[in-house]
N, C-alpha and C positions, 0 to 999 in steps of 0.2 A: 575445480568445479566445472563440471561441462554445461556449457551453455547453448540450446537448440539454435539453429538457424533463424535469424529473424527475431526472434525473440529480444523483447525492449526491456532494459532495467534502468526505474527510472532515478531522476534524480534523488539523489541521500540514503540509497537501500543500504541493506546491510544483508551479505545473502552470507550463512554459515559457509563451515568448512566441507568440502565434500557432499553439497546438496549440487544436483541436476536440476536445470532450470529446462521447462517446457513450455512455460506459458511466462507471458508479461508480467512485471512487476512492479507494484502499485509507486509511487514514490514515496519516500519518508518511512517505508516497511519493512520488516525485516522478515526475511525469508530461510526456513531450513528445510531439510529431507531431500531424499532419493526421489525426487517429482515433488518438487518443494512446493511448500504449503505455506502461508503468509499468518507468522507467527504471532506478530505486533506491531507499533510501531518501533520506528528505530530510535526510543527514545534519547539513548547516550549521543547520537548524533545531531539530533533537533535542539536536544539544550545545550549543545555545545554553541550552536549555531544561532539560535532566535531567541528571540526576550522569552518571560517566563507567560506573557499573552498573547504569542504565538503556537509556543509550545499547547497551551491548553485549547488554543481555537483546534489545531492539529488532533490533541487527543478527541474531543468531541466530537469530531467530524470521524476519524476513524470508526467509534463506535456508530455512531450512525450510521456508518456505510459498511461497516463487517459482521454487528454483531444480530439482526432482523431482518427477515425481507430479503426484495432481489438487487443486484448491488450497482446493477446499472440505474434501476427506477430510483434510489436510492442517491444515486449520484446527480440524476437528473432534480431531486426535489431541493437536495444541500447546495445545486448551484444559485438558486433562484433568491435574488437578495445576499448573496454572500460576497462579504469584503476582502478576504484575506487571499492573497496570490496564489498562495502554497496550497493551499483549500480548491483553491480553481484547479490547478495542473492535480490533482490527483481526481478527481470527479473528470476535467478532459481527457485524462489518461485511459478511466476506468470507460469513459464512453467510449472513447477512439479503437479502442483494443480490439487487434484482427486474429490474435494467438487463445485470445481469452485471460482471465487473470486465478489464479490457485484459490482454491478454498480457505477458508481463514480456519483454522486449527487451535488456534490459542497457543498460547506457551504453554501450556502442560499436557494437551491433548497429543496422543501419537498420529 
């Protein structure tokens, strides 16, 4: 998997086999293709990892912020009042980002 210069993969991703990384990567996502595209979350890794009410604050906040809208203003709105850690580092991730972050594709989308 070639990874660009500079380019951040954040904590808990899950990037396929033979996908090229060009831009930042969200944390807790999972990423594939040839200029990889942020597929989902990473969920086999999150429930390994967090209760099953972290797991769900995670997926809700994902759709939030991937599936309407602009994804920075987006990030900026889910920070405002939100409790959960994992929540915070992917909204500062997504604001911080100097590479930019890949389009969200969906898992069945090419």
């Amino acid at each position: 998997t070639p990874i660009h210069q500079f380019v951040k993969v954040g904590e808990g991703c899950m990037i396929a086999g033979a996908s090229a990384l060009s831009q930042d990567i969200v944390p807790f996502c999972l990423a594939e293709g040839n200029r990889a595209s942020i597929r989902s979350l990473n969920l086999v890794g999150i429930r390994r990892r967090f209760d099953k009410d972290e797991v769900d604050r995670l997926s809700r906040a994902f759709k939030t912020l991937f599936r309407q809208g602009d994804l920075k203003e987006n990030a900026k709105n889910l920070l405002e009042n939100q409790e959960s850690e994992n929540v915070k580092k992917m909204c500062h991730f997504i604001l911080e980002t100097k590479r930019g972050i890949p389009i969200y594709r969906g898992k069945n989308n090419a």
